[in-house]
DOVO-468394 format. One line per field, with one value per residue (C-alpha): x, y, z; residue in three letters; residue number from 1. Coordinates in steps of 0.5 Angstrom, whole numbers, plus 500, padded with zeros to 3 digits. Each point is the difference from the previous one (the first is absolute). Layout:
BEGIN
X: c(X,...)
Y: c(Y,...)
Z: c(Z,...)
residu: c(ALA,...)
num: c(NUM,...)
This chain:
BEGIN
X: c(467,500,499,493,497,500,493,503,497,504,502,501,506,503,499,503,506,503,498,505,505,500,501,505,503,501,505,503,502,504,503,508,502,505,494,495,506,501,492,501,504,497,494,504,503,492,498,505,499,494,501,498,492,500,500,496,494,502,501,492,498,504,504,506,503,506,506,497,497,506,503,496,500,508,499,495,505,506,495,500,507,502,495,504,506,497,498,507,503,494,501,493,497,506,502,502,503,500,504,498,503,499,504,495,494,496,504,498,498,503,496,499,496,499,495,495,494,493,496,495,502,495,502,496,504,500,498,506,505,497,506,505,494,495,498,509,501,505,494,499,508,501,495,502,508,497,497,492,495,497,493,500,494,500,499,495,505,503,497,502,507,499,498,505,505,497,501,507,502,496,504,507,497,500,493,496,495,506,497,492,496,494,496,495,498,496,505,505,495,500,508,501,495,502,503,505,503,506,501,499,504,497,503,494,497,498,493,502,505,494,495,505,501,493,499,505,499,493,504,499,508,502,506,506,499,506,497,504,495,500,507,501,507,503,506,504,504,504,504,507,495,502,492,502,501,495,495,501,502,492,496,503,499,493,498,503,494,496,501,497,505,500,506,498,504,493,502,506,502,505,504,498,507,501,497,494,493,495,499,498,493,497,503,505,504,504,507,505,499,493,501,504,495,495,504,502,493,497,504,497,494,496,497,495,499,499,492,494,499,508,499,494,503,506,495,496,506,504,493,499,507,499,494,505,503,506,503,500,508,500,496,503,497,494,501,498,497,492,499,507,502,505,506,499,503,498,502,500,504,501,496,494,501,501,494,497,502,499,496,505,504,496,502,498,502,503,504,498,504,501,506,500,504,504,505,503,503,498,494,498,501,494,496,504,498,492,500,498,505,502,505,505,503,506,505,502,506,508,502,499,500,494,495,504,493,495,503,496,493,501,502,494,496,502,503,505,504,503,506,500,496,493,495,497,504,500,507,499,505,502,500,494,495,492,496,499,495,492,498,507,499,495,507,506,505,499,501,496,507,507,503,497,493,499,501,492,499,502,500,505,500,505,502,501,504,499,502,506,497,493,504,499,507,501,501,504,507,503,496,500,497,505,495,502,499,500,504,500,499,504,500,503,499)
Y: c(483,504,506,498,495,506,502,506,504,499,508,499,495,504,506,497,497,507,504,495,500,508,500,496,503,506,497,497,505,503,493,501,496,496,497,498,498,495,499,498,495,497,500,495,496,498,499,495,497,498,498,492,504,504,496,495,505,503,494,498,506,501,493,504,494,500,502,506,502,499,504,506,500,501,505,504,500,502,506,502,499,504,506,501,500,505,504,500,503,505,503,498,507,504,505,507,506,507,505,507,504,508,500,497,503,500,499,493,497,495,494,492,495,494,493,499,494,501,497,494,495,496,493,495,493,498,493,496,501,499,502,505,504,499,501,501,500,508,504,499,500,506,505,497,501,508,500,499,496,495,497,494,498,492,496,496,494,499,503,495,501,508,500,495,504,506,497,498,506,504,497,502,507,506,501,495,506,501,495,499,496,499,495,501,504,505,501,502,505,503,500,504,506,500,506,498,497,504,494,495,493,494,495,497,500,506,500,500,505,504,500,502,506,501,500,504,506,500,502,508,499,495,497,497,492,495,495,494,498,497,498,495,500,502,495,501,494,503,496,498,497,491,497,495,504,506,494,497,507,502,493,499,509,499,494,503,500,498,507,503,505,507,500,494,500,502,502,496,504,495,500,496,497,502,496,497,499,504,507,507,500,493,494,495,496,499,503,498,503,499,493,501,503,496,493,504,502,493,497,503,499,505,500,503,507,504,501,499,507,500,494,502,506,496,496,506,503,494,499,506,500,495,504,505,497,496,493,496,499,495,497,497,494,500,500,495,505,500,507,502,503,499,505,501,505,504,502,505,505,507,504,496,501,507,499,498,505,502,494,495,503,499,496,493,498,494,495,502,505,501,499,506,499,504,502,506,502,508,498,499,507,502,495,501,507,497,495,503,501,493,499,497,499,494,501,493,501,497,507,506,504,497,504,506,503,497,503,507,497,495,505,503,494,497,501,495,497,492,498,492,499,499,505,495,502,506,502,504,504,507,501,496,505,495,505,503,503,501,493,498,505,506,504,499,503,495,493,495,496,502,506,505,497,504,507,499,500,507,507,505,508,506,503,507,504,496,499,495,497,498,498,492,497,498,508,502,502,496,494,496,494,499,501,501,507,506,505,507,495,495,492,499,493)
Z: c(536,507,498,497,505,505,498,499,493,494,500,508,500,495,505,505,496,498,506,504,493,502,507,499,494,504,505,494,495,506,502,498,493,504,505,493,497,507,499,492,502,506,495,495,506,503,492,498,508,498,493,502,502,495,494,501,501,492,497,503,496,494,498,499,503,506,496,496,507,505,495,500,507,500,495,504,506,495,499,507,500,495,502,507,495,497,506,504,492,502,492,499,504,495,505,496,502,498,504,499,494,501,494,495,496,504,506,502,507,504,497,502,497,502,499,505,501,497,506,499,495,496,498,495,500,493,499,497,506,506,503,496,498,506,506,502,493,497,500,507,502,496,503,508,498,498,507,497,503,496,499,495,497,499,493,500,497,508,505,506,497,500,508,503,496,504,506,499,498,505,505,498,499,507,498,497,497,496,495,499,496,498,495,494,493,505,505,494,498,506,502,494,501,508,501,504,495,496,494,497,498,495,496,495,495,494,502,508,499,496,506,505,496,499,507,502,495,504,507,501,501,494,503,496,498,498,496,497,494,494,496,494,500,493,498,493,498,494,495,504,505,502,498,505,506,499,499,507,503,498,501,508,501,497,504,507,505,494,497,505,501,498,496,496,493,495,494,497,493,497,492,495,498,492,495,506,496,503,500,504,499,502,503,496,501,506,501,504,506,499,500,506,504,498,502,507,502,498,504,506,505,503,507,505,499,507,499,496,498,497,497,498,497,497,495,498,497,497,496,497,497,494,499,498,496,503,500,504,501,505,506,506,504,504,508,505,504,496,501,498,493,494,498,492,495,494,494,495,495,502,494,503,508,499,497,506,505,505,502,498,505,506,506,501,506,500,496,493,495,493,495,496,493,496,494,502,507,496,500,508,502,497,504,505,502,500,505,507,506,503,506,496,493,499,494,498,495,499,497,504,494,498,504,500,497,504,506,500,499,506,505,499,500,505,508,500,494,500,495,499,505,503,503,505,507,503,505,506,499,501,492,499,496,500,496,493,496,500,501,503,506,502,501,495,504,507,500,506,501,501,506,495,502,507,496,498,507,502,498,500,505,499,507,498,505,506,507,500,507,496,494,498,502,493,498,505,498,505,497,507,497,493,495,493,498,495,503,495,494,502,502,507,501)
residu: c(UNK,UNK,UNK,UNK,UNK,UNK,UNK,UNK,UNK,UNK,UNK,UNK,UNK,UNK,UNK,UNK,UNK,UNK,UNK,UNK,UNK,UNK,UNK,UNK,UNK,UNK,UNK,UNK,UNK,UNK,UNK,UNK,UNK,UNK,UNK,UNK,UNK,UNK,UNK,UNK,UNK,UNK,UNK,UNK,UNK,UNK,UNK,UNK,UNK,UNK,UNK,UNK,UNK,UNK,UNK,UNK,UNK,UNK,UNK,UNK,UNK,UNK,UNK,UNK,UNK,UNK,UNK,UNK,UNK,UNK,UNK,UNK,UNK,UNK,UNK,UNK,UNK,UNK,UNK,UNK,UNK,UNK,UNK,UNK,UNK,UNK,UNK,UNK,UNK,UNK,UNK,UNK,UNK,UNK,UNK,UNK,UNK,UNK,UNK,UNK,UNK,UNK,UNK,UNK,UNK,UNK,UNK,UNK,UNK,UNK,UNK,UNK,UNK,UNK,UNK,UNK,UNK,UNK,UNK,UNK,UNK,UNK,UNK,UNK,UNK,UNK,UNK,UNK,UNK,UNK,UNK,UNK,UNK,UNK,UNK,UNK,UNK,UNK,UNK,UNK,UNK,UNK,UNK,UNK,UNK,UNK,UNK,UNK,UNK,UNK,UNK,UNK,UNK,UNK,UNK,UNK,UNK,UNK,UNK,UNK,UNK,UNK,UNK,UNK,UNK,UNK,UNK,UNK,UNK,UNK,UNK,UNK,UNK,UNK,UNK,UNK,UNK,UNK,UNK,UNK,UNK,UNK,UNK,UNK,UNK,UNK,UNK,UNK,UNK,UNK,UNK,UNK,UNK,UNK,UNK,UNK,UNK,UNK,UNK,UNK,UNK,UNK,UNK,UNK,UNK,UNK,UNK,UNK,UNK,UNK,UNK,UNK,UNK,UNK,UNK,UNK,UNK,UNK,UNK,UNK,UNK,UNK,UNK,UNK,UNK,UNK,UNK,UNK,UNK,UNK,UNK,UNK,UNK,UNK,UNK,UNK,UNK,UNK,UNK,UNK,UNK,UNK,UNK,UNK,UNK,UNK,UNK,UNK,UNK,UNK,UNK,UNK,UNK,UNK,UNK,UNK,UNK,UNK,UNK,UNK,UNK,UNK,UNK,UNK,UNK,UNK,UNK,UNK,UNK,UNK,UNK,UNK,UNK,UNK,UNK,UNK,UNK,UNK,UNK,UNK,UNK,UNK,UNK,UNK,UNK,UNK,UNK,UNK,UNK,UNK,UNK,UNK,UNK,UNK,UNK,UNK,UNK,UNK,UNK,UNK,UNK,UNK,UNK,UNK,UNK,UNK,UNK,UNK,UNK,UNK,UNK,UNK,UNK,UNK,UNK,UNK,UNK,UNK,UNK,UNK,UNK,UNK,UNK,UNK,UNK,UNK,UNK,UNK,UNK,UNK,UNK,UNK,UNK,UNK,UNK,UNK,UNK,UNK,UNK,UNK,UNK,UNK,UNK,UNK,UNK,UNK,UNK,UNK,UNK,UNK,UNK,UNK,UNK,UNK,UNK,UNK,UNK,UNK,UNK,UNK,UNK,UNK,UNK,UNK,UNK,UNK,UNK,UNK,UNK,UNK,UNK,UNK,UNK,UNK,UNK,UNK,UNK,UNK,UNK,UNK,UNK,UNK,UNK,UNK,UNK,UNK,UNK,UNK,UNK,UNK,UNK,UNK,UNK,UNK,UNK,UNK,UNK,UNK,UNK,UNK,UNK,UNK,UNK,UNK,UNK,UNK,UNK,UNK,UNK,UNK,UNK,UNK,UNK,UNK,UNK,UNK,UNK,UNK,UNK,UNK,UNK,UNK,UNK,UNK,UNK,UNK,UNK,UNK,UNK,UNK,UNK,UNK,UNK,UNK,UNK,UNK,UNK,UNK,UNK,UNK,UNK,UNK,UNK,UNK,UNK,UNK,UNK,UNK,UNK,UNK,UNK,UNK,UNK,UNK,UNK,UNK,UNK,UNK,UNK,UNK,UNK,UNK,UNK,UNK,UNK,UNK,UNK,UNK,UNK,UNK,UNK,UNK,UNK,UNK,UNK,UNK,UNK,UNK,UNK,UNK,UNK,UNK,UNK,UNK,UNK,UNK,UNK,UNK,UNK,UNK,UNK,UNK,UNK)
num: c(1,2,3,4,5,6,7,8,9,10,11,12,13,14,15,16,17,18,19,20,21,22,23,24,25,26,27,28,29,30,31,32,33,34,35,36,37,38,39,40,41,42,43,44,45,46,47,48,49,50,51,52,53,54,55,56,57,58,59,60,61,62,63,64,65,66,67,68,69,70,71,72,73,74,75,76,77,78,79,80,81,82,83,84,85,86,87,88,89,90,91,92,93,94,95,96,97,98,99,100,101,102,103,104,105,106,107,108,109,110,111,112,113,114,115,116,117,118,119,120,121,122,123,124,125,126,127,128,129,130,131,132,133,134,135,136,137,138,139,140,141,142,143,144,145,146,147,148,149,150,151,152,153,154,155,156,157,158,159,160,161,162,163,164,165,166,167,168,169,170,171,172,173,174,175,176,177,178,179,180,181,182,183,184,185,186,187,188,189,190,191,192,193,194,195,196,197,198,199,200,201,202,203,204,205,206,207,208,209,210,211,212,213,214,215,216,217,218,219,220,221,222,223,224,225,226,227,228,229,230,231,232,233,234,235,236,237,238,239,240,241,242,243,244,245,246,247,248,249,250,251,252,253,254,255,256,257,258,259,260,261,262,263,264,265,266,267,268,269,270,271,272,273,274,275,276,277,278,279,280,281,282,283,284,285,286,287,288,289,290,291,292,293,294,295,296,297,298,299,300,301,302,303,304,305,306,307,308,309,310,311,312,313,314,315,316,317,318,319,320,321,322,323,324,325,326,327,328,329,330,331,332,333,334,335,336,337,338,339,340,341,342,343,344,345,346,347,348,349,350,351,352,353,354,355,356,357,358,359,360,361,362,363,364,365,366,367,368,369,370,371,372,373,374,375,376,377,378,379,380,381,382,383,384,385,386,387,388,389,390,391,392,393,394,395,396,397,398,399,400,401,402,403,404,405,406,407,408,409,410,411,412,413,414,415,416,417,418,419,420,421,422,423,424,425,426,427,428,429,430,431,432,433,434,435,436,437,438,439,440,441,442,443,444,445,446,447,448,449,450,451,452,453,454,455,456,457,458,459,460,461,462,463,464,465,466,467,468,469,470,471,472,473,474,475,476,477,478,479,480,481,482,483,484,485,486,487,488,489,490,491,492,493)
């Protein structure tokens, strides 16, 4: 880790760090959107030049295996692709234009708004994509394209990783201060409190995600905080669902990665056909979608979990679970691997879940989830609305008419809504929203993937009566760069 072998004290490397990412923020911030865009795309270019480099190294560290990391890598050049894209649109800095109305009451002034970068970014890399969601992962892409500099604290899951990417990335940037890195618990708790540093990023755990806040609210100058935390990822099978398909759908989406993705599918809530034995309260019988899930997941292998302390933590949650009440719907087999872990599913009727709330609605990150029967799709809203926010929430259904009810309560539960599909799989896309409420995210209305990533990262300032030679490029009425605006309450593309 070459920023800790220095002999240099935890606070110092941290010091240093964004003392260069601020000096050459400084430099950044004016670099012209066309020429980050170029570098953006130079940054893609050099990560997947070095794709036969970069994922042995992961695979050392995280047994991802080299399909699962070649693929991550060229997800992460394609996040850098699109975020040049997103700077030659230039909508992102949200240009506005108010000429001057003597007219109005009171006579308005000339005004113009436009979004400008923070400052220093702080980053922590998250520990299931060493890539996507690390050291060059779209928390760090994001803040770049919004002219931020960027000092990434590191997981401990993959250090080498982290620092070879660094250096990759380093050397396709025009300053390689733009991009620091430091390692270890102190030097989090130190990037946090500098106060050179204008925000903060994270993709982790409730309990860390906690602890950033924590620190954070200690600053004098508390500054905002974008975390990805906890999400158990609601899905509703309603009656007009095929059992087969939603079966095999669940078993290979709760599995992928050996469930250690944040949008693993958690709580699975499925009819009872009429006529089934059992009932709300207490297992019974098996009904067909439950015997389906149950053949599905069984026939699944688990694997190796990223680390011990995830593994660890795996197994303290699928222990709890019969001790409050559930089943054992089914188990899959053992992994080779002797320290790896099992997929497995609960059962249990809804009277007697929403009797266990909240905690039955805790994450268990990995690949273990509960099946939630019930009779009455009426009666799923009132539960509903007691979960706590989740990234997603999935609708499996052959009739749209049939979740016409659900619709309003899963808006507000969740950040992004699946039809007949699954939530595992998250689109870099201009439309992507990757957030949702408390735990899901620190700030509902952002999301950590997608083109609208980069708002985080800026901040808005209103020019009131100002010279037009000072004014940015982006609000001058001859528009020179050919940025959209809004002009006297109208879009000028």
């Amino acid at each position: 880790m070459g920023d800790l072998i220095s002999g240099k004290d935890t606070a110092g490397v941290v010091d240093d760090a964004v003392a260069r990412a601020a000096a050459s923020g400084a430099r950044w911030r004016d670099t012209p959107a066309a020429e980050r865009a170029a570098v953006l795309e130079g940054v893609a270019d050099a990560l997947l030049k070095h794709t036969d480099e970069l994922w042995p190294v992961a695979h050392a560290e995280t047994r991802l295996g080299e399909a699962r990391l070649r693929g991550e890598i060229a997800r992460t050049a394609a996040q850098f692709r699109l975020f040049a894209v997103v700077l030659r649109d230039g909508g992102h800095v949200e240009a506005v234009i108010d000429h001057p109305d003597p007219d109005a009451t009171p006579p308005r002034p000339d005004v113009r708004r436009m979004n400008h970068p923070l400052g220093v970014v702080a980053v922590f890399a998250a520990s299931n994509f060493p890539f996507a969601f690390s050291v060059a992962g779209g928390d760090t892409v994001s803040a770049l394209a919004a002219g931020c500099p960027v000092v990434v604290k590191a997981h401990e899951g993959h250090p080498r990783t982290s620092d070879l990417t660094a250096s990759i990335v380093r050397r396709a940037l025009p300053d390689p201060g733009l991009l620091g890195l430091v390692h270890g618990f102190e030097a989090g708790v130190s990037l946090v409190g500098h106060p050179l540093v204008t925000a903060v990023g994270f993709t982790g755990s409730l309990a860390g995600g906690r602890a950033v806040q924590e620190l954070i609210g200690r600053r004098p100058d508390p500054i905002p905080f974008y975390g990805e935390l906890g999400s158990v990822n609601p899905v509703v099978v309603l009656p007009s669902a095929d059992p087969a398909a939603v079966a095999a759908g669940f078993a290979a989406s709760l599995t992928l990665g050996v469930g250690q993705f944040c949008t693993n599918p958690g709580l699975v809530f499925v009819p009872e056909r009429p006529g089934e034995p059992g009932d709300r309260g207490e297992p019974g019988g098996q009904g067909e979608f439950e015997r389906a899930i149950g053949a599905a997941v069984a026939a699944t292998t688990g694997g190796p979990m990223l680390t011990a302390k995830i593994r660890d933590g795996y197994l303290r949650a699928v222990e709890r679970l019969p001790g409050a009440g559930l089943a054992v719907l089914a188990r899959g087999s053992a992994p080779e691997a002797g320290d790896g872990v099992t997929p497995q599913v609960f059962s249990v009727g809804l009277e007697a879940f929403a009797g266990g709330l909240p905690e039955l609605a805790e994450e268990c990150f990995g690949p273990a989830a509960i099946i939630v029967r019930y009779r009455d799709p009426a009666d799923l809203p009132e539960v509903l609305r007691r979960l706590p926010g989740s990234l997603t929430a999935t609708v499996h259904a052959a009739d749209p008419a049939e979740a016409r009810d659900l619709v309003p309560v899963l808006r507000r539960l969740a950040g992004r809504l699946i039809w007949n599909g699954w939530p595992t799989g998250v689109a870099v896309c201009w439309a992507m929203h990757h957030g949702g409420p408390w735990p899901a995210s620190t700030a509902a209305a952002h999301t950590s993937v997608g083109a609208a990533s980069i708002m985080r990262w800026q901040a808005p300032v209103a020019y009131q009566d100002w010279p037009a030679d000072l004014l940015p490029l982006e609000l001058r009425d001859d528009n020179p760069l050919g940025v959209p605006q809004r002009v006297d309450g109208r879009l000028r593309a």
